[in-house]
N, C-alpha and C positions, 0 to 999 in steps of 0.2 A: 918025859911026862908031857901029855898035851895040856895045855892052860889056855883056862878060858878068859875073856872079862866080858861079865855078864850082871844082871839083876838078881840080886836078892831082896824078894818080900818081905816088908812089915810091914807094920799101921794097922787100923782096926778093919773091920768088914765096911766094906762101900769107901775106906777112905785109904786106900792104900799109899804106902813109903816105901819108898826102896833105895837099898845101898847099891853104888856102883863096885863091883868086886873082880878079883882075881882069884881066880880058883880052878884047883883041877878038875877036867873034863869030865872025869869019873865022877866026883862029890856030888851028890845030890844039893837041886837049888839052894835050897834053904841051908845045905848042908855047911863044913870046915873052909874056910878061906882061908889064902893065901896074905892077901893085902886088900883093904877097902880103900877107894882110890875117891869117890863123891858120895854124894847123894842123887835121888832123882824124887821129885815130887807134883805128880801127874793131875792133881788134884786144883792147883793152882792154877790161874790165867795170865798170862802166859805161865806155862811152868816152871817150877824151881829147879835148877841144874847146879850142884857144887860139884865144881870137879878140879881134882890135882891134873892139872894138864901136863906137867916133866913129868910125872909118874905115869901117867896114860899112853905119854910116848916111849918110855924107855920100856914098857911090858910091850909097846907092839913091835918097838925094835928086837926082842928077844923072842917074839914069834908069836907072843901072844895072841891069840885071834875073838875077836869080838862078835857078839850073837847080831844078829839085826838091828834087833834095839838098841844094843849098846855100842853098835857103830854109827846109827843117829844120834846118840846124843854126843858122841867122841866127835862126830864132824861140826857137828851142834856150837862146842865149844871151843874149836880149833883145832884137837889133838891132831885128826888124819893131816890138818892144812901142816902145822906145824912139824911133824913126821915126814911130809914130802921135801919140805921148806931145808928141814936138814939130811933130806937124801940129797939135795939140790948142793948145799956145800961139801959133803962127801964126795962130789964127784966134781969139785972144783967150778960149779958154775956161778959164786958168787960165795964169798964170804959170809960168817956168821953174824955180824954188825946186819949186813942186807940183811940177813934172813929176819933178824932180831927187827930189824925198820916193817918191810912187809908186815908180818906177822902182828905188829902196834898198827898198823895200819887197818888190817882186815879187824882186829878187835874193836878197833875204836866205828868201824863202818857197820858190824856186827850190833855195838853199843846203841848208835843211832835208830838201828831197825828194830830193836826193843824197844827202846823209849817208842819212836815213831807207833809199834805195835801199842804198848802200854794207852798212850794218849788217845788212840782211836778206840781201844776201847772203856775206855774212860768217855769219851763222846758220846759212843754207841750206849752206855748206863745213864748219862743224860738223857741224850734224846729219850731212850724207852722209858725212864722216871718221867719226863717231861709229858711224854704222850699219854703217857697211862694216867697222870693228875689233869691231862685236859681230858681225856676220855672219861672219867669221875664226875668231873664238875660240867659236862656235860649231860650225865646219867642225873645228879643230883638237881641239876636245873630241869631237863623233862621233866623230875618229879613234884619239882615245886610248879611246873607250869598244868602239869596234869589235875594239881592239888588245887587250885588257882581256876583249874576249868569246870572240875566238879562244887565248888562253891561260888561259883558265878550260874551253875547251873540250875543249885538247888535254889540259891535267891529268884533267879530268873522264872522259877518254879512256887516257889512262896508268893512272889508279887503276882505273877498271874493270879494264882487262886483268891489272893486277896482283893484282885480287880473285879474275879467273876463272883466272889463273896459278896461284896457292895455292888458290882451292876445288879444282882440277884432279891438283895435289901433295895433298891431302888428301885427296881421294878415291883416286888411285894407295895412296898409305901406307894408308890403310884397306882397298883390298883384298890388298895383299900381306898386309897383319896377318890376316885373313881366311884367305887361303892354307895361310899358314905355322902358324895356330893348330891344325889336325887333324893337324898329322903334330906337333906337338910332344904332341899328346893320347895319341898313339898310342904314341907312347916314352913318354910317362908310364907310361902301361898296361902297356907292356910290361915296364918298371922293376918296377913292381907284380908281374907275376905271376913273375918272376924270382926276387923276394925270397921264399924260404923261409917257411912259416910255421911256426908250432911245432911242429904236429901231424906236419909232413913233416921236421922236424928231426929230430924222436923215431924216427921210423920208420926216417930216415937213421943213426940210431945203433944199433938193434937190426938 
């Protein structure tokens, strides 16, 4: 019997989960397994990987063969390293303790480059929250300068007219004053030559 280890589908629509599985060749994806060996969950950043890694290797030692996918995530999480690691003591090139050291070695270098990943993108949702709150209070301050420009504009707009309102009253009262100064010259005048003078008094009296 050929056996696979491959993915089986769940989770809802746009959010898919999947079981890492063993199952024969034949069986339809979704179909009868053998043994469910992880999880995989593609959805996450970085993504989530559980996986039985002694179970992962002891199905490839027995010939089990993995799809594409599921020998990325087998290397992903050491199975192939640790599968080679104890082809390497099977053939005497170093005892099981060595392989067992290596093998803590690459996981714990493996650990770091997660974290390392994790933290950068951790950064990287800073910086983009950071930028997009300055890019905001940039938008919201144009608007309050804009807001700021149009009510400097319409004052600027009132006092004009209110200047050409009064230069317009000032110019009217200056020409009535105009007007009205010759006819009040004229009854001056006229006041003037009404009042008697002495010479014409005298003569009024003789």
């Amino acid at each position: 019997m050929s056996v696979k280890i491959r993915l089986q589908r769940h989770g809802k629509k746009g959010k898919p989960f999947f079981h890492i599985v063993v199952a024969d060749a034949r069986a339809r994806r979704d179909g009868r397994l053998i043994e469910k060996i992880g999880t995989y969950n593609p959805v996450t950043n970085p993504a989530t990987i559980e996986l039985d890694v002694d179970a992962a290797v002891k199905w490839l030692n027995n010939g089990a063969q993995p799809t594409d996918t599921a020998r990325a995530i087998l290397s992903y999480k050491g199975a192939m390293y640790k599968k080679h690691l104890l082809g390497g003591v099977a053939k005497g090139a170093f005892d099981e303790a060595e392989a067992d050291k290596k093998f803590n070695t690459w996981l714990e270098e493996k650990a770091k480059q997660v974290e390392g990943k994790k933290s950068n993108l951790s950064q990287s949702k800073a910086d983009a929250k950071k930028a997009a709150l300055e890019a905001e209070a940039k938008v919201n301050q144009n608007r309050l300068d804009a807001a700021a420009k149009v009510e400097a504009d319409a004052k600027a707009e009132a006092d004009a007219k209110a200047a050409e309102e009064k230069a317009a009253a000032d110019a009217k009262a200056a020409e009535e004053e105009a007007a009205n100064a010759p006819v009040e010259e004229v009854v001056a005048e006229a006041k003037v030559e009404e009042t008697p003078t002495e010479e014409g008094a005298e003569d009024a009296k003789a």
